[in-house]
PDB file of N, CA, C and O in Angstrom:
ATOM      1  N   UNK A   1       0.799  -1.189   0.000  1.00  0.00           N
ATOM      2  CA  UNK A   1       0.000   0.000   0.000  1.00  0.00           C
ATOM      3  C   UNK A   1       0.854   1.271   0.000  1.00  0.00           C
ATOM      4  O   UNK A   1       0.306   2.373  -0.034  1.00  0.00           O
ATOM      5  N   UNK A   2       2.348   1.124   0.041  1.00  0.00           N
ATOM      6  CA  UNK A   2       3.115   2.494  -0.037  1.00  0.00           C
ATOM      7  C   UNK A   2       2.320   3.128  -1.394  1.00  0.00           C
ATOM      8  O   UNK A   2       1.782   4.185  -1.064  1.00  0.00           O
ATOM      9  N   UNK A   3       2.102   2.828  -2.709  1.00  0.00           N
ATOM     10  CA  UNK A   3       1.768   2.978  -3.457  1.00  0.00           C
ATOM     11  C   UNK A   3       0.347   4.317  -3.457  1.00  0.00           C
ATOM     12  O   UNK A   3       0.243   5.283  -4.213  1.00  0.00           O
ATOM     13  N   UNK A   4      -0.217   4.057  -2.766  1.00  0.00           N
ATOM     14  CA  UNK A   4      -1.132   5.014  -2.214  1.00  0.00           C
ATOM     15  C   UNK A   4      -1.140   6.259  -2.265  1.00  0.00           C
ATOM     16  O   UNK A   4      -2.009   7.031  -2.671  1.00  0.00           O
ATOM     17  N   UNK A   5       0.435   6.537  -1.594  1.00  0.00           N
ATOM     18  CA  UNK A   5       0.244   8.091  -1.013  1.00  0.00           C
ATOM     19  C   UNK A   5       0.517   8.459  -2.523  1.00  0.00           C
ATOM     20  O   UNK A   5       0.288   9.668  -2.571  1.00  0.00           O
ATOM     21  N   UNK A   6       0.917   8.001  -3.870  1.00  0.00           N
ATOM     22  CA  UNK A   6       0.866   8.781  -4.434  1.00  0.00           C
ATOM     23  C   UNK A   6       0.190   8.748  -5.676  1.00  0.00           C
ATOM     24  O   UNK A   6       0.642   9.072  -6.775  1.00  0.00           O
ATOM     25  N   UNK A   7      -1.619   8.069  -5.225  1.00  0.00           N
ATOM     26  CA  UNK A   7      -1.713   8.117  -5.539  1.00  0.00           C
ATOM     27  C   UNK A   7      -3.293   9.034  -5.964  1.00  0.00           C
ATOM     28  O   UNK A   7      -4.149   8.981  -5.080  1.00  0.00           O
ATOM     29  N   UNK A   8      -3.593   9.685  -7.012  1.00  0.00           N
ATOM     30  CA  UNK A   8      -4.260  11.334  -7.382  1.00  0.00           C
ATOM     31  C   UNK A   8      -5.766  10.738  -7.427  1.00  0.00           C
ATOM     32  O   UNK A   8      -6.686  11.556  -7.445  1.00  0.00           O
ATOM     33  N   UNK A   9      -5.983   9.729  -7.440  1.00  0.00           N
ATOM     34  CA  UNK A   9      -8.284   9.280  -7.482  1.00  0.00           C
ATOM     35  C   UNK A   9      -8.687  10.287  -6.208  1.00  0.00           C
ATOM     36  O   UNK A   9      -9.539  11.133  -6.477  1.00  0.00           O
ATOM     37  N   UNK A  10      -8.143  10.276  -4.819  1.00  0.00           N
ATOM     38  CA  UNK A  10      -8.978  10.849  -4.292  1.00  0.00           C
ATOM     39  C   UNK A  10      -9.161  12.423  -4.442  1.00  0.00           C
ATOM     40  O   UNK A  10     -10.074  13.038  -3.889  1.00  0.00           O
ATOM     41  N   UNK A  11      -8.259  12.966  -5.195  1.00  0.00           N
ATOM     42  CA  UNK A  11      -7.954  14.366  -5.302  1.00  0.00           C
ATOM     43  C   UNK A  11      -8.874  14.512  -7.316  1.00  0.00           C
ATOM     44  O   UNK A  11      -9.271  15.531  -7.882  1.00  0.00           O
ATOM     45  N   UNK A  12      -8.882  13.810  -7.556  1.00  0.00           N
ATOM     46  CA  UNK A  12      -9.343  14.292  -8.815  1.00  0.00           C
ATOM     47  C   UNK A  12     -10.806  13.311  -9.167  1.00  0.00           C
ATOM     48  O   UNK A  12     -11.405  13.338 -10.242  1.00  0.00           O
ATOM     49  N   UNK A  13     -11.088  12.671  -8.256  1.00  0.00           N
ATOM     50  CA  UNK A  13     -12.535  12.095  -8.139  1.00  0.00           C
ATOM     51  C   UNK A  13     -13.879  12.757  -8.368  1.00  0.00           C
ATOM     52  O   UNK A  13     -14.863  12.596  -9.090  1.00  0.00           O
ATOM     53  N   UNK A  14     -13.361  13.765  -7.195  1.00  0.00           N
ATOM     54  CA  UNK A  14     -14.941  15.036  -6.795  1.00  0.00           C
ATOM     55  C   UNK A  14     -15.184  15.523  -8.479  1.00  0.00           C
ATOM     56  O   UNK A  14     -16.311  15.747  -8.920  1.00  0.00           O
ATOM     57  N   UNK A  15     -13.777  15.652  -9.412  1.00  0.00           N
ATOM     58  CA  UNK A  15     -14.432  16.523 -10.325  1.00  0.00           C
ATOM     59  C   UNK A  15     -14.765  15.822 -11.872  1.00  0.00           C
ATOM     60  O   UNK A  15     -14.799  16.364 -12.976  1.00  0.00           O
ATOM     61  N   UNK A  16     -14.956  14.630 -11.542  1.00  0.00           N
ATOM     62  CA  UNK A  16     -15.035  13.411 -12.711  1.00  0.00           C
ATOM     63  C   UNK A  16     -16.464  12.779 -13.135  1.00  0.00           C
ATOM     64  O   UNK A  16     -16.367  11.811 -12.381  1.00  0.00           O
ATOM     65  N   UNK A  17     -17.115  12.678 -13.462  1.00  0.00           N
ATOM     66  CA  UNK A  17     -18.499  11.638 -13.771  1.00  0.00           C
ATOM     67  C   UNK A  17     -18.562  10.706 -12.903  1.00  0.00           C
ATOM     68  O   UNK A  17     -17.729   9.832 -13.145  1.00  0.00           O
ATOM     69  N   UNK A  18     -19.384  10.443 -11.703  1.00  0.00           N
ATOM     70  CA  UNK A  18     -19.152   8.603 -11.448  1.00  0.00           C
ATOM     71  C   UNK A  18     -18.934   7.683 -12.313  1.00  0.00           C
ATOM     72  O   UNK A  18     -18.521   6.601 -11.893  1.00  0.00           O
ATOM     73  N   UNK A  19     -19.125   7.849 -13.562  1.00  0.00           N
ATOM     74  CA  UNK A  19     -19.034   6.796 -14.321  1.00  0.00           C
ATOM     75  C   UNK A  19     -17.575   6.675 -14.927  1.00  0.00           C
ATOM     76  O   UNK A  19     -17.276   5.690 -15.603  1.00  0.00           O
ATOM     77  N   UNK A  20     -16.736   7.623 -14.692  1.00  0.00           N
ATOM     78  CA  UNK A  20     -15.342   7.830 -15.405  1.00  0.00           C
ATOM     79  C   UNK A  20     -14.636   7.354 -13.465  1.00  0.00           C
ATOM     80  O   UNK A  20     -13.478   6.939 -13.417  1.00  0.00           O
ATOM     81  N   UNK A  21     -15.150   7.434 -12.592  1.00  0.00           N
ATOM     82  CA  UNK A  21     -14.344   6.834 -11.421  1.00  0.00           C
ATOM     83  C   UNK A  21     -14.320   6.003 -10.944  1.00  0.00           C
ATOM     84  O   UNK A  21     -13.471   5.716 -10.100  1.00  0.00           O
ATOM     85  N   UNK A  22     -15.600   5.024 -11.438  1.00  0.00           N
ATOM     86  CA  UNK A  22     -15.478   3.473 -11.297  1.00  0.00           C
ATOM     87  C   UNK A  22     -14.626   2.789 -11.920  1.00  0.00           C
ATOM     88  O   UNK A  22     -14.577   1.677 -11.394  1.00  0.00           O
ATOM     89  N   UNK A  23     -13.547   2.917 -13.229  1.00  0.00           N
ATOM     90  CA  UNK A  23     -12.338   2.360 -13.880  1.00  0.00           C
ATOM     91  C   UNK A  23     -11.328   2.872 -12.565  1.00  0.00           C
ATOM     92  O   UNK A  23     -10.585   2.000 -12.113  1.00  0.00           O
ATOM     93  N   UNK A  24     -11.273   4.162 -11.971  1.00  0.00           N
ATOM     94  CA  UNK A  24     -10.252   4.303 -11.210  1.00  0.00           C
ATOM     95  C   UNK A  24     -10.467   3.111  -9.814  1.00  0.00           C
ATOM     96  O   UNK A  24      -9.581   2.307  -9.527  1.00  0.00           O
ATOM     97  N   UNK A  25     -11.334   3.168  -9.323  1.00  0.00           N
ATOM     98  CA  UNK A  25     -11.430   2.768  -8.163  1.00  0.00           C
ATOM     99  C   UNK A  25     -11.458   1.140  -8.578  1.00  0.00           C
ATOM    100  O   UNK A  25     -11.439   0.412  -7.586  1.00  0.00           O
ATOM    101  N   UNK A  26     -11.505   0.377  -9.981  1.00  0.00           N
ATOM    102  CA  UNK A  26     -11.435  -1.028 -10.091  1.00  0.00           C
ATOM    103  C   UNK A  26     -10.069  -1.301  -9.948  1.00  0.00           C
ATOM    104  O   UNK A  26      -9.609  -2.335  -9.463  1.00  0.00           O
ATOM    105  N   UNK A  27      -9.255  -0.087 -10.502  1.00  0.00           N
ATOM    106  CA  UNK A  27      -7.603  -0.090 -10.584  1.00  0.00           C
ATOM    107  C   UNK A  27      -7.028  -0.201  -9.425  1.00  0.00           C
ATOM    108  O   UNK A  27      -6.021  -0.851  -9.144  1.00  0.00           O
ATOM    109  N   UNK A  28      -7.706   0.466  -8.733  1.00  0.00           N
ATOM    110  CA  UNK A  28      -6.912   0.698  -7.252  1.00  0.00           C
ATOM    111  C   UNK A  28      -7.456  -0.394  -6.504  1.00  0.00           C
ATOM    112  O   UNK A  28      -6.752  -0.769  -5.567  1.00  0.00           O
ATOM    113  N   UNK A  29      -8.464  -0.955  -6.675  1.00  0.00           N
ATOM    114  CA  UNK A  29      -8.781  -2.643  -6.378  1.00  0.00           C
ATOM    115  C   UNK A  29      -8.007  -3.778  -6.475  1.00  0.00           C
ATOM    116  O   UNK A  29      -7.662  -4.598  -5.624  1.00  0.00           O
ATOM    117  N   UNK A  30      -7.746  -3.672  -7.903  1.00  0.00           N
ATOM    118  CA  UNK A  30      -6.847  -4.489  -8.059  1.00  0.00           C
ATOM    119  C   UNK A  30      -5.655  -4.460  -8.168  1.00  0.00           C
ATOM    120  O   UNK A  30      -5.037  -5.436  -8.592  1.00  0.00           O
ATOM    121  N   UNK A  31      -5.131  -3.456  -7.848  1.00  0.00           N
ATOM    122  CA  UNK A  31      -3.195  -3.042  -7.117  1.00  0.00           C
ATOM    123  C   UNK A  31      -3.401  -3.363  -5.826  1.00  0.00           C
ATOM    124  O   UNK A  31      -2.519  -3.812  -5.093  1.00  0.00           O
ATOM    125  N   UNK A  32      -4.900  -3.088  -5.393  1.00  0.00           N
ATOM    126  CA  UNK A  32      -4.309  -3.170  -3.595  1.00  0.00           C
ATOM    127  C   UNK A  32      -3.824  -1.966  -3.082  1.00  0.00           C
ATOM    128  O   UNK A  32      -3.155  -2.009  -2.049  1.00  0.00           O
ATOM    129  N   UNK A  33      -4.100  -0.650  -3.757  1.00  0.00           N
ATOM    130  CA  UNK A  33      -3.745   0.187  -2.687  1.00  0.00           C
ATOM    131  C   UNK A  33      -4.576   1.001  -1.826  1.00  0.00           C
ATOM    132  O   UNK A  33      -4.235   2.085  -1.353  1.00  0.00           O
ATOM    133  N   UNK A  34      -5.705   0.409  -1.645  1.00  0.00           N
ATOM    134  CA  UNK A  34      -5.909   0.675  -0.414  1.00  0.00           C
ATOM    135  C   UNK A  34      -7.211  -0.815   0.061  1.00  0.00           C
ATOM    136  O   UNK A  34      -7.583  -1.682  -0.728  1.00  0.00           O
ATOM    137  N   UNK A  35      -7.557  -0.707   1.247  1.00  0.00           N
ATOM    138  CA  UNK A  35      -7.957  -1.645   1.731  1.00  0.00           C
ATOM    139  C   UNK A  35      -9.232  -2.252   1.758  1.00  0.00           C
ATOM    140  O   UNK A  35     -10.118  -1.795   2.480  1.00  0.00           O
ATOM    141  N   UNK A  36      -9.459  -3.542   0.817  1.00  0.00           N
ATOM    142  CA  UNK A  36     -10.126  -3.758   0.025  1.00  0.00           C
ATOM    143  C   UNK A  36     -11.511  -3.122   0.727  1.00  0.00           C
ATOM    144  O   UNK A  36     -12.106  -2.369  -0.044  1.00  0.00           O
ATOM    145  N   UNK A  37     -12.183  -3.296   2.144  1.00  0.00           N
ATOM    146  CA  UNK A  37     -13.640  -2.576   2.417  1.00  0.00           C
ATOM    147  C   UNK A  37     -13.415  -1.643   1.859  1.00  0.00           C
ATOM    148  O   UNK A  37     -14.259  -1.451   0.983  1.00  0.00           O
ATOM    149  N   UNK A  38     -12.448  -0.686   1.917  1.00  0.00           N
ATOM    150  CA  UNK A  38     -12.682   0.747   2.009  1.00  0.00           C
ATOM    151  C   UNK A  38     -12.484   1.200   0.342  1.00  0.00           C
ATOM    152  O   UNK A  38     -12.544   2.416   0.159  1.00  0.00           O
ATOM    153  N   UNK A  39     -12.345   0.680  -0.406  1.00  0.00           N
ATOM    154  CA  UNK A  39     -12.839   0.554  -1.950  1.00  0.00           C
ATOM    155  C   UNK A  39     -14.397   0.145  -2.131  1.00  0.00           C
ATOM    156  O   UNK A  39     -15.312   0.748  -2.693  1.00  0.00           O
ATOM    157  N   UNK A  40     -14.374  -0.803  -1.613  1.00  0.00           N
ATOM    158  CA  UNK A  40     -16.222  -1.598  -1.460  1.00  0.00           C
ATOM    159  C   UNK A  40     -16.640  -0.313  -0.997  1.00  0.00           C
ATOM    160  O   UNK A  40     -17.264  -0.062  -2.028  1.00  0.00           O
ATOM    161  N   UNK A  41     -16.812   0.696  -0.309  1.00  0.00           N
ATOM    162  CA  UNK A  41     -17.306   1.734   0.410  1.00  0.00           C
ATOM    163  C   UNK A  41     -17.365   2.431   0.012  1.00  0.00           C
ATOM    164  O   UNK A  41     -18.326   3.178   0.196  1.00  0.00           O
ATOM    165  N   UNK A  42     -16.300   2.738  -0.907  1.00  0.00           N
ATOM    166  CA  UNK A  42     -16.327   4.479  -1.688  1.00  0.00           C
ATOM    167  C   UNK A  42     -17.234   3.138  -3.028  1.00  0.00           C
ATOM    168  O   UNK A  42     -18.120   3.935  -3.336  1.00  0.00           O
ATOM    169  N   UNK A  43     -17.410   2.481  -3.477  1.00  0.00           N
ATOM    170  CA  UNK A  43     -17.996   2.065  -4.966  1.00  0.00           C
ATOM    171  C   UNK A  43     -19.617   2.127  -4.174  1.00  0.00           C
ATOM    172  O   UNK A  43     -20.498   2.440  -4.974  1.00  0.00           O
ATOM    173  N   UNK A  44     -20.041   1.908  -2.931  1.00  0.00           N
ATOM    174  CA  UNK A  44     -21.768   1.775  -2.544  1.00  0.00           C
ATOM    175  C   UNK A  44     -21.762   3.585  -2.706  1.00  0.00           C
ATOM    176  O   UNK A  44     -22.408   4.227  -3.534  1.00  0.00           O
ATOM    177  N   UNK A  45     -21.057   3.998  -1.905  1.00  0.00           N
ATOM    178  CA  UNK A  45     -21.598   5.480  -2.127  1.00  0.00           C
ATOM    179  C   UNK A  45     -21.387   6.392  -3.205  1.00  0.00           C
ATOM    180  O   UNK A  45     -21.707   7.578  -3.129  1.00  0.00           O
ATOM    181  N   UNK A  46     -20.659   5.679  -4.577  1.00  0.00           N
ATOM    182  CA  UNK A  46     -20.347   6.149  -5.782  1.00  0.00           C
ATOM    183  C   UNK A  46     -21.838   5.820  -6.450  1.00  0.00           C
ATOM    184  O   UNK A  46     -22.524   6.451  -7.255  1.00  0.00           O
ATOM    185  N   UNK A  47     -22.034   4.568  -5.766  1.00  0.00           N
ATOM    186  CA  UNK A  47     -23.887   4.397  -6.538  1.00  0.00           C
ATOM    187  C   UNK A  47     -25.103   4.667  -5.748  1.00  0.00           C
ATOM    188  O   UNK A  47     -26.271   4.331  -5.942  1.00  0.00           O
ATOM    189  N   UNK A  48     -24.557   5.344  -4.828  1.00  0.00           N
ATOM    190  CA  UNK A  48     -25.719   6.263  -4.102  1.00  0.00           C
ATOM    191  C   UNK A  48     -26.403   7.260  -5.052  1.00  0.00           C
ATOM    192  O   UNK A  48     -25.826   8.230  -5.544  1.00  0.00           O
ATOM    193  N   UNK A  49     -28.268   6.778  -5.358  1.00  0.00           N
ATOM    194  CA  UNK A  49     -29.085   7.752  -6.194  1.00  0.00           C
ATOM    195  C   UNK A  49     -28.509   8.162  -7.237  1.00  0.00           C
ATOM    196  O   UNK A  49     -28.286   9.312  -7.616  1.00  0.00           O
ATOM    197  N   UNK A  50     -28.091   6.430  -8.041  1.00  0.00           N
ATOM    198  CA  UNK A  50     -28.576   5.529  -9.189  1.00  0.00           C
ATOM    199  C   UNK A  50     -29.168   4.444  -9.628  1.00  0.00           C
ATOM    200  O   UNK A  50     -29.854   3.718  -8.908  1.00  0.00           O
ATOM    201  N   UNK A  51     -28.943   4.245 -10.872  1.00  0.00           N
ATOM    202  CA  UNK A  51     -29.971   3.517 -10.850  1.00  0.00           C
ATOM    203  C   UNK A  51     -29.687   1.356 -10.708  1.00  0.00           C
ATOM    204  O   UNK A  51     -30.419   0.368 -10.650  1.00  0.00           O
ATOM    205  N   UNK A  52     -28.146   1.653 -10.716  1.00  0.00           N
ATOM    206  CA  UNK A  52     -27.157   0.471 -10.726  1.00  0.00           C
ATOM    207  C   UNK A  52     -27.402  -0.256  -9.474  1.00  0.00           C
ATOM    208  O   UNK A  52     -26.529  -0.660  -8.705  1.00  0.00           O
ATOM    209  N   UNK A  53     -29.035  -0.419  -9.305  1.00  0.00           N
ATOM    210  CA  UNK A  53     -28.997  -0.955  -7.841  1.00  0.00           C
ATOM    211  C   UNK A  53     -28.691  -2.709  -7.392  1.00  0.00           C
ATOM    212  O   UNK A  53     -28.644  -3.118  -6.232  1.00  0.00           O
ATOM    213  N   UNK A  54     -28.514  -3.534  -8.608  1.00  0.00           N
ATOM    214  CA  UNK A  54     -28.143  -4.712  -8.653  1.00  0.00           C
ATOM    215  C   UNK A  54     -26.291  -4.589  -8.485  1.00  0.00           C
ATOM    216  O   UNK A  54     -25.829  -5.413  -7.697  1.00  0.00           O
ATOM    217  N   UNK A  55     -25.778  -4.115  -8.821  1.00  0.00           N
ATOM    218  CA  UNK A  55     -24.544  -3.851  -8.710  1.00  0.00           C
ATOM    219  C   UNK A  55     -23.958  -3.615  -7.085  1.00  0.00           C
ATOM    220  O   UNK A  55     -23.042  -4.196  -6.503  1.00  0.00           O
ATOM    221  N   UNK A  56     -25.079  -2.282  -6.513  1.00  0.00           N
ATOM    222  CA  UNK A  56     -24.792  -1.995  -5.477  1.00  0.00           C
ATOM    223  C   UNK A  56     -25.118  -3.265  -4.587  1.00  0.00           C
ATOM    224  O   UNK A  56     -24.384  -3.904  -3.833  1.00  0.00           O
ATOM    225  N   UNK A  57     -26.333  -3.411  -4.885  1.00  0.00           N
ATOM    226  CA  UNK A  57     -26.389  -5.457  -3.870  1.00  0.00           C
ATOM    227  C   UNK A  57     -25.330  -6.122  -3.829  1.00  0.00           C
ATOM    228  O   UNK A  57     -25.130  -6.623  -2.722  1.00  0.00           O
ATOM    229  N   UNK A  58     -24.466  -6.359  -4.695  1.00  0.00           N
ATOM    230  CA  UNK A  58     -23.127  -7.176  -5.204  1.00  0.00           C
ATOM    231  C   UNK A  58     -22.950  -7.269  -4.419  1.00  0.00           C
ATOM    232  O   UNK A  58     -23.111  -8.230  -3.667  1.00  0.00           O
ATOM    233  N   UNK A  59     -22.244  -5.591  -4.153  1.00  0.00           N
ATOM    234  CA  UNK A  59     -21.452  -4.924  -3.408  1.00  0.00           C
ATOM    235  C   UNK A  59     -21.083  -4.887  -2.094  1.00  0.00           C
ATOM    236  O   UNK A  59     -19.990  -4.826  -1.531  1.00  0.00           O
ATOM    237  N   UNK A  60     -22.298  -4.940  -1.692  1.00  0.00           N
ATOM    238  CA  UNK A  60     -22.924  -4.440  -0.409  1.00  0.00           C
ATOM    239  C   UNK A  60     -22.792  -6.309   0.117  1.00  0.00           C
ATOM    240  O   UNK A  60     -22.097  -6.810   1.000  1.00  0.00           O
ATOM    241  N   UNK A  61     -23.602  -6.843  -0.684  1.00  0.00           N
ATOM    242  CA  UNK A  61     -23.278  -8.666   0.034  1.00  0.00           C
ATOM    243  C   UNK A  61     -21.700  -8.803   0.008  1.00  0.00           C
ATOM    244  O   UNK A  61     -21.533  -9.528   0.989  1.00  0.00           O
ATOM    245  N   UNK A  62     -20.973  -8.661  -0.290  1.00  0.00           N
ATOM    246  CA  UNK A  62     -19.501  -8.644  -0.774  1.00  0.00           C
ATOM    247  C   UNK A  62     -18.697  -8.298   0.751  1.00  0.00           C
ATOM    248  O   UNK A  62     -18.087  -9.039   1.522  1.00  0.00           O
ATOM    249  N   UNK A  63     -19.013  -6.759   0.795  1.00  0.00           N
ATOM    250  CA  UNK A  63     -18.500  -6.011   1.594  1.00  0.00           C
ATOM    251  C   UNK A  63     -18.557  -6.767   3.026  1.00  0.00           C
ATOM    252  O   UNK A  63     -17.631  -7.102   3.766  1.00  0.00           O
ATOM    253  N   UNK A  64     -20.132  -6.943   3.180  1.00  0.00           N
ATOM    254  CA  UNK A  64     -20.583  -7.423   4.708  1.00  0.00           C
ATOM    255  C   UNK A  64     -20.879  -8.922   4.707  1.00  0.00           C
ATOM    256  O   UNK A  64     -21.735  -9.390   5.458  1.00  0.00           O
ATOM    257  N   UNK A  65     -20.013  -9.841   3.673  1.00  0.00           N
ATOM    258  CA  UNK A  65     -20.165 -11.287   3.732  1.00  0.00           C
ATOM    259  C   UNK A  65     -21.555 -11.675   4.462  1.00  0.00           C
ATOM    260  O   UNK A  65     -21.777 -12.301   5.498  1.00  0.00           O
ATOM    261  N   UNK A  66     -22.735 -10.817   3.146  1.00  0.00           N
ATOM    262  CA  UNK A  66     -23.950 -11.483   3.800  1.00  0.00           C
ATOM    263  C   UNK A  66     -25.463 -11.572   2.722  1.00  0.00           C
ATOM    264  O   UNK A  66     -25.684 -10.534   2.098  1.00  0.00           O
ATOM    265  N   UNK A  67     -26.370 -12.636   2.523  1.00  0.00           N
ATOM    266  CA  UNK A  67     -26.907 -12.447   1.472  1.00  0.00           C
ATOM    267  C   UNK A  67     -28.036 -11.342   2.077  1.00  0.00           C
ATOM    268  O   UNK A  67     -28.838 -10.897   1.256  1.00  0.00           O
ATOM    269  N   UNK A  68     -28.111 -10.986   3.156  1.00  0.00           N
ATOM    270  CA  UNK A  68     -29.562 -10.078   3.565  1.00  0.00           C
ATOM    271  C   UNK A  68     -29.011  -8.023   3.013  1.00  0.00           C
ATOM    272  O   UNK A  68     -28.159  -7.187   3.314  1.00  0.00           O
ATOM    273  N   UNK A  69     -29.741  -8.116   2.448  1.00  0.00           N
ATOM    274  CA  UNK A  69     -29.612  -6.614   2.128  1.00  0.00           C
ATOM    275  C   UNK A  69     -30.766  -5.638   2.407  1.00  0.00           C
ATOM    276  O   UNK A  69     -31.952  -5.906   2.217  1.00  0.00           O
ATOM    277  N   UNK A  70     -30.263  -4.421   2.902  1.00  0.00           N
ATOM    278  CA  UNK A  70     -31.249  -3.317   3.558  1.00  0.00           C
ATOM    279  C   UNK A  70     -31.845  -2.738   2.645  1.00  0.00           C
ATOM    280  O   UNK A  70     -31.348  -2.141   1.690  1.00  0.00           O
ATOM    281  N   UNK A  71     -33.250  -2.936   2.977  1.00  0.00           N
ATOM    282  CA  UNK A  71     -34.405  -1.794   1.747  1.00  0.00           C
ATOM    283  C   UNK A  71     -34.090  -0.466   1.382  1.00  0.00           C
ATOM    284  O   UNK A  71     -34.178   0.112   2.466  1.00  0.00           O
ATOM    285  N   UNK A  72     -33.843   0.208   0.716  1.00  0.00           N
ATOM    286  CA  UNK A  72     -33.688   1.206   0.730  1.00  0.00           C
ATOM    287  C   UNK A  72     -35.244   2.007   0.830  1.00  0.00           C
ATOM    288  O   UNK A  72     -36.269   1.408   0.501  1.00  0.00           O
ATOM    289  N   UNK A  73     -35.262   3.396   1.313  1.00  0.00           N
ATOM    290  CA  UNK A  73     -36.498   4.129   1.344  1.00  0.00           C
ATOM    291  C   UNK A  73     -36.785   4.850  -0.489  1.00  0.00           C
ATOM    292  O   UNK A  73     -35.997   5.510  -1.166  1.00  0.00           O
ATOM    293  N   UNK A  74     -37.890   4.486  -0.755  1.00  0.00           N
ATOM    294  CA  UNK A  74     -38.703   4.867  -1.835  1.00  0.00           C
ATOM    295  C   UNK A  74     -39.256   6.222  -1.907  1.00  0.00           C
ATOM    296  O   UNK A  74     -40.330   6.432  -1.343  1.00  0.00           O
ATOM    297  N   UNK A  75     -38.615   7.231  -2.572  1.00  0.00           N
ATOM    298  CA  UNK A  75     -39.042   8.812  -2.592  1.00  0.00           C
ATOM    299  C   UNK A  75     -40.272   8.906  -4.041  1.00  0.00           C
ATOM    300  O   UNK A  75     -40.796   9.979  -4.337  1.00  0.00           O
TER     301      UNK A  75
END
């Protein structure tokens, strides 16, 4: 994980498409530089109010090694 400190997703994230920062954050998945929940974490709240909600299930069972997943509230 030395690899990390230098590296620019979290600094140039805020100003990107979610859809152009999910290739970053698969990259940094699969180098390992940083720790695999905390990738799972920034990708659920990258699909926070969209519509990728099968994805986010993945995710979310993945993260918390569990098949029960929380309803979300219906606006």
């Amino acid at each position: 994980m030395a690899m990390a400190k230098y590296d620019l997703t979290p600094r140039i994230a805020s100003n990107l498409d979610r859809h152009l920062v999910f290739p970053l954050l698969e990259f940094a998945q699969e180098r390992q530089l940083y720790p695999y929940h905390q990738i799972l974490k920034a990708k659920i709240e990258l699909l926070n109010n969209t519509n990728m909600v099968d994805y986010a299930m993945d995710i979310h069972k993945s993260l918390y090694q569990t098949e029960v997943v929380p309803q979300g509230s219906r606006k």
